[in-house]
C-alpha positions as CSV (number, residue, x, y, z in Angstrom):
1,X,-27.5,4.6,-9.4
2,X,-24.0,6.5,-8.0
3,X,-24.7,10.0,-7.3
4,X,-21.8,10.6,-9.0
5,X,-21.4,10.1,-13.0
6,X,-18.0,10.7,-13.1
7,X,-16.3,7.3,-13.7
8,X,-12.2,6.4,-13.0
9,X,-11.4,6.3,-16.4
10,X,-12.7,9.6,-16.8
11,X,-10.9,10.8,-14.0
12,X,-8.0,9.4,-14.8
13,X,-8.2,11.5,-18.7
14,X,-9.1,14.6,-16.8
15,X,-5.7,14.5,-14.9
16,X,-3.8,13.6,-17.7
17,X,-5.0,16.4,-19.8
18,X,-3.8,18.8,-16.9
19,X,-0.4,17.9,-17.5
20,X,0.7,19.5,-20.8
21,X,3.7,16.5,-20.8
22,X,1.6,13.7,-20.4
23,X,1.7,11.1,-23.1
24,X,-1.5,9.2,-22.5
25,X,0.8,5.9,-21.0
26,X,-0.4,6.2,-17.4
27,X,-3.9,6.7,-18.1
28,X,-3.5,3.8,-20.4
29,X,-1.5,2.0,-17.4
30,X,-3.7,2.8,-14.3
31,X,-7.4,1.6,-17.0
32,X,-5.6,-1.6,-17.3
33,X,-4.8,-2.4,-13.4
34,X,-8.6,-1.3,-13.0
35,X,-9.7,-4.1,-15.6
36,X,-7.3,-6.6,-13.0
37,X,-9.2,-5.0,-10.1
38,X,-12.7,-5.4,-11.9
39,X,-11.3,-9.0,-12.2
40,X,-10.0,-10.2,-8.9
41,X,-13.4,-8.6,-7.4
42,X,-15.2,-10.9,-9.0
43,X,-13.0,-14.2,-7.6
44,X,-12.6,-12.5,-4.1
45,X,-16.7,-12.2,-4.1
46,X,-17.3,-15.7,-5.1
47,X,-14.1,-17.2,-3.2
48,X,-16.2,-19.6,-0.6
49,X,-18.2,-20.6,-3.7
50,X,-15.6,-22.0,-6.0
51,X,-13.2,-23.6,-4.0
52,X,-10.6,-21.3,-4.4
53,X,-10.3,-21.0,-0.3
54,X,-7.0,-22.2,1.5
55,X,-3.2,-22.7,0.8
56,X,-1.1,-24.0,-2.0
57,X,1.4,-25.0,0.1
58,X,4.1,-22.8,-1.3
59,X,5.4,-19.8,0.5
60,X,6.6,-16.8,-1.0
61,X,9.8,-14.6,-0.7
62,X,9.1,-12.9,2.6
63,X,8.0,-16.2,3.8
64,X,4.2,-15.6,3.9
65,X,1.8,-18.6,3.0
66,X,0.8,-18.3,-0.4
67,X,-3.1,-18.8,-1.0
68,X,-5.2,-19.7,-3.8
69,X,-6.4,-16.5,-4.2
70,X,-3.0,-14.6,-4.1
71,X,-2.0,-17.0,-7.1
72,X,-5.0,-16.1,-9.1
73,X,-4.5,-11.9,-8.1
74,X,-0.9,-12.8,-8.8
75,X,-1.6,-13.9,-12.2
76,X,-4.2,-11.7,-13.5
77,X,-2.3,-8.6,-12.6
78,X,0.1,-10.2,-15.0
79,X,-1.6,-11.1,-17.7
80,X,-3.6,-8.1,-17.9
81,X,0.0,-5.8,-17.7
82,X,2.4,-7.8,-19.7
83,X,1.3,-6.5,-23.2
84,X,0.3,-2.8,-23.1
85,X,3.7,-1.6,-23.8
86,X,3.4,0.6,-20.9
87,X,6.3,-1.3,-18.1
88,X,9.6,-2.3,-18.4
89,X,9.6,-4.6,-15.8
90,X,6.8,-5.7,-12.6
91,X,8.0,-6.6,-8.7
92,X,5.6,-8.5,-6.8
93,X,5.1,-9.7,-3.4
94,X,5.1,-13.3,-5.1
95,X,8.0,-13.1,-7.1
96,X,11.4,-13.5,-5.7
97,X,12.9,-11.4,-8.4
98,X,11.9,-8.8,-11.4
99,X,9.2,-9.5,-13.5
100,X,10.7,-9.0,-16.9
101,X,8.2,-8.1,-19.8
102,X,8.0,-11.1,-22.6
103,X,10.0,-9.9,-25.6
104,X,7.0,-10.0,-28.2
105,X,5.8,-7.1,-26.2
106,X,6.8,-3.7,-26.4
107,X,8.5,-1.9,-23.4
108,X,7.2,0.7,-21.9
109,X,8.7,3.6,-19.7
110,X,7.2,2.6,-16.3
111,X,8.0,0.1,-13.2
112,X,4.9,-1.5,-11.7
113,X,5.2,-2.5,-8.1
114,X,2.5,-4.5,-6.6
115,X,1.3,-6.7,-4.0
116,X,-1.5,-8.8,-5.5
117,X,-3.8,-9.4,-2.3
118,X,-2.8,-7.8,0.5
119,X,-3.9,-9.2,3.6
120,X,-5.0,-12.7,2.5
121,X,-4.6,-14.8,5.6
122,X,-8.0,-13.3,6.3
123,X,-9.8,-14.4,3.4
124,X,-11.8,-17.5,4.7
125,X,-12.6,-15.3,7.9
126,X,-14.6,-12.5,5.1
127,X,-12.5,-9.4,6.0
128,X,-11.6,-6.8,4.0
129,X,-8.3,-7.3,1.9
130,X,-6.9,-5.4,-1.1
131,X,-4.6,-4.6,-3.9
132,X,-1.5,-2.2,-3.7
133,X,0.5,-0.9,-6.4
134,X,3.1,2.0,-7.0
135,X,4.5,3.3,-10.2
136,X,8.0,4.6,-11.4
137,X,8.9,6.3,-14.3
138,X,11.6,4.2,-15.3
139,X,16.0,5.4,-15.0
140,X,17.1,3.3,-18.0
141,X,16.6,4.4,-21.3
142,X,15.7,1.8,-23.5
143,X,14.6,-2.1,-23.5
144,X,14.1,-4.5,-20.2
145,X,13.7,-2.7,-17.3
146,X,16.8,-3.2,-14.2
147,X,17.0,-3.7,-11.0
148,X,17.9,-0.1,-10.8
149,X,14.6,1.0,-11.9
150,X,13.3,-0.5,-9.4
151,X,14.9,0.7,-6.7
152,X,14.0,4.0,-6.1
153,X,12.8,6.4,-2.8
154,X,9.2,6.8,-2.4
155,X,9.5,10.2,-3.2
156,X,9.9,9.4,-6.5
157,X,6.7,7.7,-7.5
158,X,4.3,9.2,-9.9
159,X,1.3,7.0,-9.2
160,X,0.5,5.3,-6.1
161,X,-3.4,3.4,-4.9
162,X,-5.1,0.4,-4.0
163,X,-8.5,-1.5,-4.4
164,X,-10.3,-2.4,-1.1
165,X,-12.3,-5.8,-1.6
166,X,-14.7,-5.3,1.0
167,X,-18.7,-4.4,1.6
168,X,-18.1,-2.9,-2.0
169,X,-14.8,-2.7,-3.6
170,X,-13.2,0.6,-4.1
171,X,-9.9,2.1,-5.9
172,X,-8.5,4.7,-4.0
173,X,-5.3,6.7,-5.8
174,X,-3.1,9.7,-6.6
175,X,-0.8,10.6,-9.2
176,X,0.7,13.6,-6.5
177,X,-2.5,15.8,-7.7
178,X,-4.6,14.8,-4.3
179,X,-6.2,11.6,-3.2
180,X,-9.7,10.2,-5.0
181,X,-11.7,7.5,-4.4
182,X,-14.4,5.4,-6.7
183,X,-16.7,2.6,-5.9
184,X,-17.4,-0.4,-8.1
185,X,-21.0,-0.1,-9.0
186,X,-21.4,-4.3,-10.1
187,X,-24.7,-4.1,-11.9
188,X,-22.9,-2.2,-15.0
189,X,-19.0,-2.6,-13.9
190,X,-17.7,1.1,-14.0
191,X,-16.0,2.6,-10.9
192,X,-17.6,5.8,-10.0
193,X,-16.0,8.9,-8.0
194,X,-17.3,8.6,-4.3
195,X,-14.9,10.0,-2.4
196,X,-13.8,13.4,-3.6
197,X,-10.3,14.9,-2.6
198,X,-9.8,12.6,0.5
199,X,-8.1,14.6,3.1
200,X,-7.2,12.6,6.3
201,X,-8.3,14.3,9.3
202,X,-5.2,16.7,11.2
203,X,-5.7,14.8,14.5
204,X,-7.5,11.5,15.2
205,X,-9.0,9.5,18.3
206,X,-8.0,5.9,16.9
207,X,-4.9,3.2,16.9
208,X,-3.9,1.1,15.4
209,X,-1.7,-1.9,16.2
210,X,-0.8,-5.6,16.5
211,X,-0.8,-5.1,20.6
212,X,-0.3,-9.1,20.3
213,X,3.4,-8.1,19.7
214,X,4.0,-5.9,22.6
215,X,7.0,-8.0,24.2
216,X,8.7,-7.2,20.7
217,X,8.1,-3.2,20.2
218,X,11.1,-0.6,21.1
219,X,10.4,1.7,23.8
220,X,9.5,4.5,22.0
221,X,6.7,2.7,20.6
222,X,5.7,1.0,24.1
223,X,5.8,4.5,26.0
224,X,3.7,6.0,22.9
225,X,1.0,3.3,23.3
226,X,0.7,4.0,26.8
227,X,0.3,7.6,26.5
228,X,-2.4,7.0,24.0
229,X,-4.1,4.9,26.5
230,X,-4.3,7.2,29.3
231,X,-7.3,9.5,29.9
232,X,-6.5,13.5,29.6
233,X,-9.7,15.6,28.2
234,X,-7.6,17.9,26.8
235,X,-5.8,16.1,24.0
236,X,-8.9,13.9,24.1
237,X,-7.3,10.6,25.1
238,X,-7.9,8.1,25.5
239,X,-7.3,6.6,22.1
240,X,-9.7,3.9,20.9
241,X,-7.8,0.5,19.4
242,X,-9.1,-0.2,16.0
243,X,-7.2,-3.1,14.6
244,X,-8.3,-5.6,11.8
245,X,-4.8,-7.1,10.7
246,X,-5.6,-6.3,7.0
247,X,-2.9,-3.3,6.2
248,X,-5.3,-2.2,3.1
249,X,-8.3,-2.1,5.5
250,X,-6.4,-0.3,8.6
251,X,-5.0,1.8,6.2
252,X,-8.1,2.9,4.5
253,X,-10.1,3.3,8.1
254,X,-7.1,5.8,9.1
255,X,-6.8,7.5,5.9
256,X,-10.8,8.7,6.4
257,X,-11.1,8.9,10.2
258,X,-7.8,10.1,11.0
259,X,-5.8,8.5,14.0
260,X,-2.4,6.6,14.0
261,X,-1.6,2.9,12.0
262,X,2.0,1.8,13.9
263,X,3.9,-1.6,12.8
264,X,6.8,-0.9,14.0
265,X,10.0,-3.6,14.0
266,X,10.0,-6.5,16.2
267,X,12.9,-5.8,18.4
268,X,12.8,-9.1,20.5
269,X,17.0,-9.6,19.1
270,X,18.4,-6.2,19.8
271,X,20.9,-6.9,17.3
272,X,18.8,-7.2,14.5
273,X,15.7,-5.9,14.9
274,X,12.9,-7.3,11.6
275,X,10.4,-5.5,10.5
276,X,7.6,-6.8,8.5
277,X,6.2,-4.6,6.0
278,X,7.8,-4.2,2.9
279,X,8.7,-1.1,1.7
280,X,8.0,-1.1,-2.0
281,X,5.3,-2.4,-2.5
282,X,3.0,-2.1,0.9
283,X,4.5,1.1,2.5
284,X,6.2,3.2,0.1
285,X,3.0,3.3,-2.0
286,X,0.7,4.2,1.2
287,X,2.9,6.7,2.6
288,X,2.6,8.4,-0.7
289,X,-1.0,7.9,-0.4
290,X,-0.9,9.7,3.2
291,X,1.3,12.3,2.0
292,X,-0.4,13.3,-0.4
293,X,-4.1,13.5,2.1
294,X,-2.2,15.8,4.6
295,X,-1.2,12.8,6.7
296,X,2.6,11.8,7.3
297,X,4.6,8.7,7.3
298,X,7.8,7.8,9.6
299,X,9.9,4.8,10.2
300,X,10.3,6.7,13.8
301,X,13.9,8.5,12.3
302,X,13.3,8.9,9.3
303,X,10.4,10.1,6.3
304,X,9.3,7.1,4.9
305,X,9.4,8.5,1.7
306,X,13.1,9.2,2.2
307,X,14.2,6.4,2.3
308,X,16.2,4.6,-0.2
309,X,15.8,0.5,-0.9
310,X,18.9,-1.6,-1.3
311,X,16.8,-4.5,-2.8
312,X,13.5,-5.6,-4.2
313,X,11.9,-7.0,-0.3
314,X,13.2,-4.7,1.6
315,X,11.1,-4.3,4.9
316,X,10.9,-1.4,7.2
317,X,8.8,0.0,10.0
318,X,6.0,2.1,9.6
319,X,4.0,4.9,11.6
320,X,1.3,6.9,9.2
321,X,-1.7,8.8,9.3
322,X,-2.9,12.1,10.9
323,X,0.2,14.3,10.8
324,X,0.0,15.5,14.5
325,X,-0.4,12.1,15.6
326,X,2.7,11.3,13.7
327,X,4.6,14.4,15.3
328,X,4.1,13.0,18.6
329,X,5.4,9.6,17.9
330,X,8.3,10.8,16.6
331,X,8.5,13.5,20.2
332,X,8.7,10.0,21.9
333,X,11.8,8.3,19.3
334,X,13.8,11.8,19.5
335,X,16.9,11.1,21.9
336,X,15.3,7.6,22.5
337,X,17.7,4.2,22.6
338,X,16.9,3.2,19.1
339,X,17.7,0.2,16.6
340,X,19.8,1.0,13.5
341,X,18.0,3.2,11.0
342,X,18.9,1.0,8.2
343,X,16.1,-1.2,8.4
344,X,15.7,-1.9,5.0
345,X,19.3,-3.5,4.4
346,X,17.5,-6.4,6.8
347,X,15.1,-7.8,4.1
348,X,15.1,-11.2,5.8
């Protein structure tokens, strides 16, 4: 049994009755994407069993392949967030455009933004992949939610998490009131507080990085990896690489231990340097995350959290996690030759 009786939903209560504005609609919000969670657990645990492995042949906006499974997370997240009156409107990694709420429902005064399975070109291979999701209070006043709700700064979310499919499966979230995680206890199919008041380590010993796309990083980011790598006792370097290619599980493993996750843009056309992440759905909601556990996030000029999207798959470049690791990333991009900061007006 969890040494720990407090369950999520109970958590979740306990927050809301320290607001004295809240309404009861994000609690009701947050115990339905826990149900979806509960749900795509189940198919992600049993995914070599029922034929649900490989591609549909499709790809989705960013151009990713989509998989089997990202359909099926894709599709319960829906169906279990379409009628509880609490959004005006979804954005997903699958969808090319806004989500609209079916009219029989009511409308609610939240934007959900999600990416179903994070990390799903690792599936077959058993490695740890995940759900991310952010939440808005919506801008507009009334009916379908707009594009406008949508598009706001990081800054600006009240509820930010994930679920971690892994050895067990975990939600880890905030609501800007510290970062808590639970584990999925599957015999009775409650998730129970296991990780109280996550705080990510000031300083870490780890990176993190695709060093497969070395010929592509800015210089900055090169000279930064470098200096990671060389041995000096007393800022304990060298750095050990710790890279799994699942942004859920790299994030997690950083958010606990400490250290520095980098994906920065590929910066092979000087011109128009393309990052990969995108911003509202994978980076804006883990920054948040960070924040919020004493960590930091940058684009390498700019607070993630800052910065403002111009349209639903916006992608930018991200450095996040211990908050003097950060600080001396961004040492190495001050008076550096840099791309444009505007990376997110380069969705594609």
């Amino acid at each position: 049994m969890p040494t720990s009786m407090i369950t999520v939903q109970r958590h979740i209560l306990e927050q809301e009755r320290a607001n004295p504005h809240a309404t009861g609609e994000l609690t009701g919000l947050l115990w339905d994407l826990t149900i979806a969670a509960k749900v795509i657990s189940h198919q992600v645990n049993r995914g070599g069993l029922a034929d649900i492995f490989g591609g549909t042949g499709e790809a989705n906006v960013t151009g990713d392949l989509v998989r089997r499974l990202d359909r099926i997370a894709q599709d319960t997240i829906y169906r279990a967030m379409d009628h509880g009156g609490h959004l005006c409107a979804m954005v997903s990694e699958e969808s090319p455009d806004m989500i609209p709420i079916p009219a029989k429902f009511p409308k609610g005064p939240y934007v959900l933004l999600y990416d179903p399975l994070d990390g799903s070109s690792n599936i077959e291979a058993n490695v740890s992949i995940g759900t991310i999701f952010s939440v808005h209070r919506r801008i507009s006043t009334s009916g379908d939610g707009t594009q406008g709700d949508c598009l706001q700064k990081g800054s600006k979310q009240i509820a930010a998490g994930y679920f971690l499919y892994g050895s067990s499966t975990m939600i880890v979230y905030t609501t800007g009131q510290g970062v808590y995680g639970f584990t999925l206890e599957p015999s009775i199919g409650e998730f129970f507080l296991s990780h109280e008041r996550i705080l990510t380590p000031p300083k870490g010993k780890y990176y993190s990085i695709n060093e497969g796309n070395v010929g592509a990083w800015d210089e900055p980011t090169r000279r930064y990896i470098e200096y990671l790598k060389q041995k000096d006792a007393a800022s304990d370097r060298p750095y050990s690489l710790r890279y799994i290619g699942s942004l859920v599980a790299d994030f997690h493993r950083t958010l606990l231990y400490g250290g520095v996750f980098l994906y920065p843009a590929d910066c092979s056309n000087p011109q128009k340097p393309k990052p990969k992440l995108r911003l509202l759905y994978e980076v804006a909601p883990m920054a948040f995350i960070m924040n919020q556990a004493g960590g930091a996030a940058t684009t390498g000029t700019q607070n993630v959290l800052d910065v403002q999207p111009s349209s639903l798959h916006d992608r930018v470049p991200i450095v996040m996690g211990s908050k003097q690791d950060v600080a001396v990333y961004e040492k190495f991009c001050v008076d550096s030759k840099r791309a444009p900061a505007n990376f997110a007006s380069d969705a594609h």
